[in-house]
C-alpha positions as CSV (number, residue, x, y, z in Angstrom):
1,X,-76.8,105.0,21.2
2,X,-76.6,101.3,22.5
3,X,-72.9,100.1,22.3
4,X,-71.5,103.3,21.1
5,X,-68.3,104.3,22.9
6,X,-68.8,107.9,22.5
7,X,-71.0,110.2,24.7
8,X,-71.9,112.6,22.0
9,X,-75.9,112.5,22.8
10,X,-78.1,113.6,19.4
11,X,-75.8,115.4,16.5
12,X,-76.8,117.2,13.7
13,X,-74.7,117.1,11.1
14,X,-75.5,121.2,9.3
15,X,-75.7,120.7,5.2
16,X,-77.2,122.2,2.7
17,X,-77.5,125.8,3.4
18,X,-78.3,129.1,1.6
19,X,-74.5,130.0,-0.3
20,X,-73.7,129.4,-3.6
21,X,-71.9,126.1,-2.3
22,X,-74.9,124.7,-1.2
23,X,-74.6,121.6,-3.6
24,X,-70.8,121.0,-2.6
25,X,-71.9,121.2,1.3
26,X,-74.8,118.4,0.8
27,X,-71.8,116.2,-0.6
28,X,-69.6,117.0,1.9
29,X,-72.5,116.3,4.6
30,X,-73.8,113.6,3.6
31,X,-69.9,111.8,3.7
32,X,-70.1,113.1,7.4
33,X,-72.9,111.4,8.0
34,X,-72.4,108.2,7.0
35,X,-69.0,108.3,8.6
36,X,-70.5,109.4,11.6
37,X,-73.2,106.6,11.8
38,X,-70.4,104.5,10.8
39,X,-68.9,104.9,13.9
40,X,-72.2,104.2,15.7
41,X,-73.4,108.2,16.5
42,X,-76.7,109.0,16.9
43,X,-76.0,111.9,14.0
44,X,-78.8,113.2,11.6
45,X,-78.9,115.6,8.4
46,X,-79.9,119.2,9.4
47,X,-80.2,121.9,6.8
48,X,-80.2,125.3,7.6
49,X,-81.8,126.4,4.4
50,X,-85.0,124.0,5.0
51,X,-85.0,124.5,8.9
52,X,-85.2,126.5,11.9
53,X,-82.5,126.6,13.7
54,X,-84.0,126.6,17.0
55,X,-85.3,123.0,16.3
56,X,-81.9,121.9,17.2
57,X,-82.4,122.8,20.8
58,X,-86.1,122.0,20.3
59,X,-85.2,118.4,19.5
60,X,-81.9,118.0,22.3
61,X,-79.2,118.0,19.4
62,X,-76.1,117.8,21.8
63,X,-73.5,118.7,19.3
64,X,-73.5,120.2,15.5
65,X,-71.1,118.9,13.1
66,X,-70.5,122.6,10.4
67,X,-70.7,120.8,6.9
68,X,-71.9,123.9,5.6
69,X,-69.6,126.2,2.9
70,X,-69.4,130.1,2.3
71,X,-72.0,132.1,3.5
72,X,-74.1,131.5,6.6
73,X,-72.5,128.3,7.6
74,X,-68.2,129.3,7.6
75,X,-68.8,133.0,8.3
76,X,-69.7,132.9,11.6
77,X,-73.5,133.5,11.6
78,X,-74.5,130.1,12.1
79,X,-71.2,129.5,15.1
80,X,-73.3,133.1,16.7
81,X,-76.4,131.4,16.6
82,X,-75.0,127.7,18.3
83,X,-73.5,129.5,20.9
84,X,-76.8,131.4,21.7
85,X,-78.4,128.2,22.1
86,X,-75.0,126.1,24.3
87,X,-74.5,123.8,21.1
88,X,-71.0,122.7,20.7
89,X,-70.2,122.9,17.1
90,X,-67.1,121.5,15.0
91,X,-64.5,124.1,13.9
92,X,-63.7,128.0,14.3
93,X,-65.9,130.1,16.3
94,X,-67.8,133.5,15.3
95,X,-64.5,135.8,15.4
96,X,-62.3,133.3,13.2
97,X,-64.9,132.5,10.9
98,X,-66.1,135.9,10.0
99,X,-62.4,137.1,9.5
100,X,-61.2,134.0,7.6
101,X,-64.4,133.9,4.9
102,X,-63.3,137.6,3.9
103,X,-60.4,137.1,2.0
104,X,-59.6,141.0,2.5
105,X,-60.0,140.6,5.7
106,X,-57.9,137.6,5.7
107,X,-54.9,139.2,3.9
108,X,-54.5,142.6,6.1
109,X,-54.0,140.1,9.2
110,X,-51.7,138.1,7.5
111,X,-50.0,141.3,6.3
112,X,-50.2,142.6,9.8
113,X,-48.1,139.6,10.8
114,X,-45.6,139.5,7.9
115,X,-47.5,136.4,6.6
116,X,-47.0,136.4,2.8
117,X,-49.9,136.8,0.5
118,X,-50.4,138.4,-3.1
119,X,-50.5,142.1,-3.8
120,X,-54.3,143.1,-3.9
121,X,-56.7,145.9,-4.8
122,X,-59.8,146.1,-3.1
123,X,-63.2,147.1,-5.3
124,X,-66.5,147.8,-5.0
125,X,-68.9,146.0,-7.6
126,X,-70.9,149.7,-7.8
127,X,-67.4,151.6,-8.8
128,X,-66.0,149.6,-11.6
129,X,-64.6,152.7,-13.6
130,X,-62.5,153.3,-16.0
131,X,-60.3,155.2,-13.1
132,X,-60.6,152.0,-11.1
133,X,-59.8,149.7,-13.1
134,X,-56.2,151.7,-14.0
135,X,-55.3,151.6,-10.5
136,X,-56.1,147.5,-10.2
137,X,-53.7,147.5,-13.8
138,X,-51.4,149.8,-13.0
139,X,-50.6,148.1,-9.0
140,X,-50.8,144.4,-9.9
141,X,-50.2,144.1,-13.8
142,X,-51.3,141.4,-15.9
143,X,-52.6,138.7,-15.9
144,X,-54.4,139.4,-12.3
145,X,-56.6,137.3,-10.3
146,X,-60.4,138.0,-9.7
147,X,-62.8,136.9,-7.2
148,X,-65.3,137.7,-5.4
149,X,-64.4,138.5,-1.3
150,X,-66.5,135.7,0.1
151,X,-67.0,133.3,-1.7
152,X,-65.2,129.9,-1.8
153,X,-64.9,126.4,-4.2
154,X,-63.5,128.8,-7.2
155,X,-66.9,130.0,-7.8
156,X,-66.3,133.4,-9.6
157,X,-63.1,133.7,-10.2
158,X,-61.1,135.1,-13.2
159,X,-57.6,134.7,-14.7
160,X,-56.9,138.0,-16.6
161,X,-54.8,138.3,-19.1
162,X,-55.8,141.0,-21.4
163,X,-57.3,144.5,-20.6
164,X,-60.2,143.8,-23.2
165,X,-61.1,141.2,-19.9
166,X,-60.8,143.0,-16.8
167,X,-64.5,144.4,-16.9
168,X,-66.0,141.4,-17.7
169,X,-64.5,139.5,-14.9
170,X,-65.5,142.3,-12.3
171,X,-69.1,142.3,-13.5
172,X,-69.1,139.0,-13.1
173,X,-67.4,138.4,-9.7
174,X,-69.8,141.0,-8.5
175,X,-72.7,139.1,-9.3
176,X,-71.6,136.9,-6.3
177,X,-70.3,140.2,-3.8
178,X,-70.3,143.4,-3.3
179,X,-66.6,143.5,-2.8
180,X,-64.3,142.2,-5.4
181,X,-60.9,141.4,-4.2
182,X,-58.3,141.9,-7.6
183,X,-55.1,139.9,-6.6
184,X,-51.7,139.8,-7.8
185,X,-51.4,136.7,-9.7
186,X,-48.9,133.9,-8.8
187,X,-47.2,131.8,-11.9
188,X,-46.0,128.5,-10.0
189,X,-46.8,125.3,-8.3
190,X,-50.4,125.2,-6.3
191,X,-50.5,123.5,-3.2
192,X,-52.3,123.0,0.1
193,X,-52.1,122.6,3.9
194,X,-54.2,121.1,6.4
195,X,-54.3,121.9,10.2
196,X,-56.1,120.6,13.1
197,X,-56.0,121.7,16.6
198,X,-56.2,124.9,18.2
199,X,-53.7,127.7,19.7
200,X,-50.2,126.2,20.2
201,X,-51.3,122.5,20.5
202,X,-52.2,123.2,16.6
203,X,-50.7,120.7,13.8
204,X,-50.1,121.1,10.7
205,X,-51.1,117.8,8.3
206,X,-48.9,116.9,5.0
207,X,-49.1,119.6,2.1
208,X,-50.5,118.3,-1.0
209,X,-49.5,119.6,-4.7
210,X,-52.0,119.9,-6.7
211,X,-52.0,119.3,-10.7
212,X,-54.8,120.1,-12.4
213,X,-55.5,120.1,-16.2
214,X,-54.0,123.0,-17.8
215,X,-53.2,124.2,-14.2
216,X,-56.9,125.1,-13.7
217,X,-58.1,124.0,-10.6
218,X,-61.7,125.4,-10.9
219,X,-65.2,124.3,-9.7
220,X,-65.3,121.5,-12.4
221,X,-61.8,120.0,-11.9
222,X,-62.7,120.5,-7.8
223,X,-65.3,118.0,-7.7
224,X,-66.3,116.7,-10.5
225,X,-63.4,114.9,-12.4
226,X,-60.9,112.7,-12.1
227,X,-58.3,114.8,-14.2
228,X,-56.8,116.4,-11.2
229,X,-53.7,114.9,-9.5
230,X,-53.2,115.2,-6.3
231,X,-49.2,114.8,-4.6
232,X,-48.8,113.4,-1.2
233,X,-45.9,113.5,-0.5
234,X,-46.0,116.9,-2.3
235,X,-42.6,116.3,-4.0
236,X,-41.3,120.0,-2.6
237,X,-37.5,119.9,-1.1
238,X,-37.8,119.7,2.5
239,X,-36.8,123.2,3.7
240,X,-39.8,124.7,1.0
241,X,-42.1,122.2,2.6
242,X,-40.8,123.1,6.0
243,X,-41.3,126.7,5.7
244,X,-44.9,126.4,4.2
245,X,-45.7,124.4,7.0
246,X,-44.5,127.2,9.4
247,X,-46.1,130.0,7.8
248,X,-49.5,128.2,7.5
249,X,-49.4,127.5,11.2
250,X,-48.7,131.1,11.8
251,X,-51.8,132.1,9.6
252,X,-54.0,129.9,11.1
253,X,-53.2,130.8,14.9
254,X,-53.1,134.8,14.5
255,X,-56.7,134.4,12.7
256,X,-57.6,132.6,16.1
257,X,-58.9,129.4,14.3
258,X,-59.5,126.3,16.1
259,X,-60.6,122.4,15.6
260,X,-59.3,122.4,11.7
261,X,-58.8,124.5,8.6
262,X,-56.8,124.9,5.6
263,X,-54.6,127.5,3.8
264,X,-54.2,127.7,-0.1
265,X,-50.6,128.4,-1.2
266,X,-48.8,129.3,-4.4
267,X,-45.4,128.8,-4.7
268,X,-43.5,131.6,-7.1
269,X,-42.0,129.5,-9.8
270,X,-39.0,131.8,-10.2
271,X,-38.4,132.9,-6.6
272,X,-39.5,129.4,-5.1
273,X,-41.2,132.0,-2.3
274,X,-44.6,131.0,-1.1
275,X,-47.7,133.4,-1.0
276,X,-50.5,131.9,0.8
277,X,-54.1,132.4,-0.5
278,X,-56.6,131.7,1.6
279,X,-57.9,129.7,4.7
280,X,-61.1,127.6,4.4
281,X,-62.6,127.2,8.2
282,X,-64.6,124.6,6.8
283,X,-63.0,122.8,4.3
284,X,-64.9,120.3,1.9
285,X,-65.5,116.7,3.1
286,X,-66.0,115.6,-0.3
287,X,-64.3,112.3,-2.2
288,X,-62.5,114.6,-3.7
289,X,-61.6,117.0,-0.2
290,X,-58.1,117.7,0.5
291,X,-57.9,117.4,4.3
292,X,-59.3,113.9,4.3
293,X,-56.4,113.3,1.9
294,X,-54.0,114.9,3.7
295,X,-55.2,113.0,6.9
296,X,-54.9,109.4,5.2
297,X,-51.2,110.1,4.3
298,X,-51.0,110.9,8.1
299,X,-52.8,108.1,9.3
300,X,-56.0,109.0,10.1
301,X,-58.8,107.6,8.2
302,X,-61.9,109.6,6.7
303,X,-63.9,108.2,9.8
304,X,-61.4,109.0,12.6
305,X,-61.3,112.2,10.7
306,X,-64.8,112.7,11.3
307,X,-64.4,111.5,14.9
308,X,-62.0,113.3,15.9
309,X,-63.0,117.2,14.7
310,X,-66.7,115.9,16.2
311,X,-64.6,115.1,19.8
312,X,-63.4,118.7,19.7
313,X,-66.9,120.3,19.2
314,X,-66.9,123.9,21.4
315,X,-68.2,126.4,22.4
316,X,-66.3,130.1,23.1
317,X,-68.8,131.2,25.6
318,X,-67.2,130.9,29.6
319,X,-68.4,128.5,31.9
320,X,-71.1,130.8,33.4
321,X,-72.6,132.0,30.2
322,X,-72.6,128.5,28.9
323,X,-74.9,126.9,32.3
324,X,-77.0,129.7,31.7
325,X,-77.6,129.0,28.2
């Protein structure tokens, strides 16, 4: 584009999509967007769910900024498809993002690498017996933690607290997945921390605390009120900060991520220990997103933001593969 300082050629910004977060993504796209246009880049909405993909090499898109959420947009299928066709693309590639959006997955690494993360039982939404759910009560306790493996934004996930509950809330998180991860639950603060870069040269960004109404930080209270405090500076002595920091640095290089990300962590109330969550590959760009949050405190505008992961578009392929393509 004419005056622009940026040799970015055509971008499509990917919203929209087919997962459940579909909504969340068009918000989070549509903030890209703007940004990016902002900044005078020839960008345009794409989405997936309305599209062909192979339009973006039909029409010369040059780069592809990922707004999309959960399924077919942070799990890797749409990163295999880009680097079919050479497009650089914003964020983790196809081993990362397939690894991260399984939060089973996710955990045996992290376990792998002494990376602490809740106790879990792993379930199939086609065996929810009476046998299975004794071993979920009888290795975790109550209350418990369900969700549903891959999905993200809190969608279908239950705090129980009673027995009378636990089938309920497996019925229900395996409306969304076939595998339903039951999690030790974690009575204590709630925070969160960003990270941009890749390999060693990766940074962590300032942790946020999180405060949301009756300490439920669900889908509503995500995006769609104002009710929810966020803490930057998180308030956390140093050395808790500190070792957060390190241990969400750790979980986001042995997963292999790259461009940005960021890891959910509960803090133990009594033990002050921290037991990370989750890592979201493709975290929400939303008004009320956490990285572009975290960011600000750091210095970096919602624009820059936007500039800056857009900058570090990739591909995985080698050289060769990548001329041929």
């Amino acid at each position: 584009m004419t005056g622009a300082p940026f040799n970015f050629g055509k971008v499509a910004v990917l919203m929209g999509g087919r997962s459940a977060e579909r909504e969340v993504s068009f918000m989070s796209g549509k903030g890209v967007l703007a940004a990016l246009k902002s900044k005078g880049i020839d960008a345009h909405a794409f989405d997936p769910a309305e599209r062909n993909l192979l339009d973006l090499k039909k029409e010369g898109f040059q780069r592809c900024f990922i707004a999309l959420h959960g399924r077919f947009g942070e799990d890797g299928t749409v990163q295999g498809a880009l680097e079919l066709m050479g497009i650089p693309y914003t964020g983790s590639g196809v081993m990362a993002s397939s690894i991260a959006i399984d939060k089973t997955m996710t955990k045996r690494v992290w376990l792998s690498e002494n990376i602490p993360t809740p106790r879990y039982v792993l379930l199939k939404k086609d065996d929810l017996s009476a046998a299975a759910q004794a071993i979920v009560l009888q290795t975790l306790g109550l209350p418990l933690i369900v969700k549903p493996a891959r999905e993200g934004s809190s969608i279908g996930v239950f705090k129980v607290t009673q027995v009378s509950e636990l089938l309920h809330a497996l019925k229900e998180a395996g409306q969304c997945d076939a595998d339903i991860l039951c999690e030790q639950f974690i009575a204590g603060d709630e925070v969160t921390c960003p990270v941009l870069g890749e390999g060693e040269t990766a940074e962590v960004l300032p942790i946020i605390r999180i405060v949301a109404p009756a300490g439920n930080y669900d889908y509503q209270n995500k995006y769609f009120t104002d009710d929810t405090q966020y803490l930057i500076p998180s308030g956390l002595p140093e050395a808790e900060e500190k070792l957060i920091q390190a241990h969400v640095l750790k979980a986001y290089q042995v997963l292999g991520c790259k461009g940005w990300g960021r890891v959910d962590v509960m803090i133990d109330a009594q033990s002050r220990k921290p037991y990370l969550l989750e890592i979201n590959t493709s975290p929400g760009m939303t008004g009320h997103s956490l990285v572009p949050m975290s960011a600000k405190a750091a210095g970096m505008n919602y624009e820059n933001l936007c500039l800056h992961l857009l900058a570090h578009a990739s591909l995985e392929l080698p050289a060769e593969y990548k001329e041929a393509a």
